[in-house]
N, C-alpha and C positions, 0 to 999 in steps of 0.2 A: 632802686625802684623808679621807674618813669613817671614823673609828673604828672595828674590829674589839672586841667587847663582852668577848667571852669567851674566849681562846685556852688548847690544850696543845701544850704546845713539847718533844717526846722529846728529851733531847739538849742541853737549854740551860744544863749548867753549866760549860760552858768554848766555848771557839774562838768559831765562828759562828752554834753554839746562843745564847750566853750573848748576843752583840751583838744579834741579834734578839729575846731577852726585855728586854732593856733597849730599845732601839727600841720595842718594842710598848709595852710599860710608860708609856714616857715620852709616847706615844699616847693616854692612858688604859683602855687593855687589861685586863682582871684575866687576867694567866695562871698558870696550874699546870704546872711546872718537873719534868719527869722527868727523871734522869739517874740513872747509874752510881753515880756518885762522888755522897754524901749530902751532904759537907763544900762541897763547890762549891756544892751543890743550893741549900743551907742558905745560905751568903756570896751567891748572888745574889738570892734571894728576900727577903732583911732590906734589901735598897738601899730608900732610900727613894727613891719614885715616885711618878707621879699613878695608876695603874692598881694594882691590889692582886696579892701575890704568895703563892702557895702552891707547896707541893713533895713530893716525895718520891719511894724510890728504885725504881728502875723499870730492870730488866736486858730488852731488848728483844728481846735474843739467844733468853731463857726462852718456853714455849709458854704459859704461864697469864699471864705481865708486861703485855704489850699490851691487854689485854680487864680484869684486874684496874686499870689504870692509866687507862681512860676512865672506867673506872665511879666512880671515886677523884675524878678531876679533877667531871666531871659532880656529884656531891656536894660537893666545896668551890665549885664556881664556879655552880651553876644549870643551868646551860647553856654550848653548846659551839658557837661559831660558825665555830672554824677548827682544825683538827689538824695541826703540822708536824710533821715528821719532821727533825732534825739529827744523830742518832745515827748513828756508825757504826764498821766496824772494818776497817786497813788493816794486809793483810799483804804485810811486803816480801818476798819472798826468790826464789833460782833455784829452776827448775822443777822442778830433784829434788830440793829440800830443801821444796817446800811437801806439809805435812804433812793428812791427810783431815781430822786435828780442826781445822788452820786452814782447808782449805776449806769443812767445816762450819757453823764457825765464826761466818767469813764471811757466808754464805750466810742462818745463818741470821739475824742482826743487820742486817744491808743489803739482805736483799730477803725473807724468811719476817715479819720480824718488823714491817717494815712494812703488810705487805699485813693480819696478824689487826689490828692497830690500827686502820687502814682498813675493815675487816669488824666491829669490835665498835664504829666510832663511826660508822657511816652512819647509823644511825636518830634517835639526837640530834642528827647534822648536817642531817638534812632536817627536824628542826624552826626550824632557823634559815632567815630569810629571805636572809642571806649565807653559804651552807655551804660550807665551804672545805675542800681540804684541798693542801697541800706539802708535796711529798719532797724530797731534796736526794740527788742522783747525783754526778756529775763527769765532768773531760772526757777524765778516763783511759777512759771508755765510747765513746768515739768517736777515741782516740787509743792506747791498749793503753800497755805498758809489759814491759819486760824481767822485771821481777821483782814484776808485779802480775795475774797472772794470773788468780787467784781474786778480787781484788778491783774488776778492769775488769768480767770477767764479771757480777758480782753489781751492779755499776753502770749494764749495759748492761740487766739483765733488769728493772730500776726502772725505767726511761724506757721500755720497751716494757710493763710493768706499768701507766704511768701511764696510758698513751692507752686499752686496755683500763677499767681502772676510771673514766676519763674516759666513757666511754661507758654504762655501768654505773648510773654513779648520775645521767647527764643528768636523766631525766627526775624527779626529786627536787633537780634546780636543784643541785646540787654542784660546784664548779669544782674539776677534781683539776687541780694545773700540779706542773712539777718542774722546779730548778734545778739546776744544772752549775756550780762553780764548778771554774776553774781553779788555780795557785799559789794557793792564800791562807794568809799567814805564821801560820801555828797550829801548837800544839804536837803537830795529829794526825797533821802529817807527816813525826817524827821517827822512825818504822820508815825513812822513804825516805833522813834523811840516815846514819840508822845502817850504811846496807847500801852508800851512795854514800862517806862520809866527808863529815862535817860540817864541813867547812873555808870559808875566805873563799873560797877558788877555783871548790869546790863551787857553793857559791853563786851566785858573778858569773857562771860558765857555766850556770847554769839562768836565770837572769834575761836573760841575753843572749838568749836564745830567746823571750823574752816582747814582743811589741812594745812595749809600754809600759813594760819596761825595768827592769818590778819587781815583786816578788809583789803578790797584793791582800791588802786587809785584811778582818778579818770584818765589817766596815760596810755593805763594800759590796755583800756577798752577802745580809747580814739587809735593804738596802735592798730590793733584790730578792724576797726570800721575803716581807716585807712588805707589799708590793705586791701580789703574787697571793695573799696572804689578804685584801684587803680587798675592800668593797662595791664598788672604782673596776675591780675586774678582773671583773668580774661576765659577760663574755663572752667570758672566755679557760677553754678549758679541755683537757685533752688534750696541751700543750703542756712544752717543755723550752728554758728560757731560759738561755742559756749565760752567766755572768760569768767573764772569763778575762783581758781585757786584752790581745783580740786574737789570742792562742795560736793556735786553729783556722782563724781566719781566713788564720793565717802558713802 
């Protein structure tokens, strides 16, 4: 697979953020590392790597963060040949305890604040001759959940956002894809066990519903996101690639 030159990864200082700038990195990638949390940003960007690492913090939720956070990345790195998106925010709860500031919240970190990102990196991404860009949704968008109301919805309206902006920036050669990852063992989906009870039981019966019998890891979702930023996916675009280990299929 051809090397991705220049990437910015929102979101890459933990879970499946974090595995995909290492993946990338170990590619020889330079990426520019946005996240939340500075101290993550900070500890993943010093690994040492073949691809060079920059960082710094970037609240996606915020309406100036997205548009300040290309122009940042595009100054330390040159240039910008792929923009993912791993950030996100999950709220658990029943339907009348979910509060407007968390649907707000929501809303605006998992689907507002992708789309300015997308909108302030299109013109540098159609200078590349591989312009990329990946969101990352889930498969609570096509599967709902009891106590994720706000956050299926804002998952469903990024895969219906992708095929739009897929079509958008075709004609500037931009491949917009979005991935779906089902269970993956990360610590973003510790609202879910908060609300279920975090026990071995918890566990075993959500796994037992998985065909494959176990959550994923972030490897194999940054494999995936990986992929559709590179030159090799150069005719996918529009699209929403499920990693789930069978779930939807079951």
């Amino acid at each position: 697979m051809a090397a991705i030159g220049a990437a910015l990864v929102v979101g890459g200082g933990s879970g499946i953020g974090r595995a995909t700038v290492e993946l990338l990195r170990s590619q020889g990638t330079d990426v520019y590392v946005a996240d939340i949390n500075e101290s993550s940003t900070a500890q993943v960007i010093s690994a040492n790597a073949l691809g060079r690492g920059f960082g710094a913090y970037c609240d996606l939720g915020s309406v100036d963060g997205p548009k300040q956070i290309v122009r940042d990345a595009v100054a330390a790195l040159g240039r910008l040949d792929a923009v993912i998106v791993c950030a996100g925010v999950l709220v658990e709860a029943e339907l009348d305890e979910i509060s407007l500031e968390d649907w707000e919240r929501t809303m605006a970190v998992n689907l507002r604040g992708p789309f300015l990102l997308v909108q302030a990196a299109a013109k540098v991404l159609a200078q590349s001759a591989h312009g990329r860009v990946v969101l990352t949704a889930s498969t609570a968008a096509f599967r709902g959940g009891a106590g994720t109301a706000a956050y299926a919805a804002s998952k469903g309206g990024l895969i219906a956002m992708t095929r739009s902006l897929a079509l958008g920036l075709a004609r500037a050669r931009i491949c917009v894809n979005c991935v779906a990852p089902g269970w993956i063992d990360t610590p973003f989906n510790q609202p879910y066990w908060t609300r279920v009870g975090d026990t071995d039981e918890s566990h075993a019966a959500l796994e037992a519903g998985i065909p494959f019998g176990v959550q994923g890891a972030p490897t194999d979702v940054a494999a995936a996101i990986v992929f559709l930023a590179s030159p090799a996916a150069s005719y996918i675009s529009g699209q929403t690639l499920i990693v789930d280990g069978g779930l939807l299929a079951s």
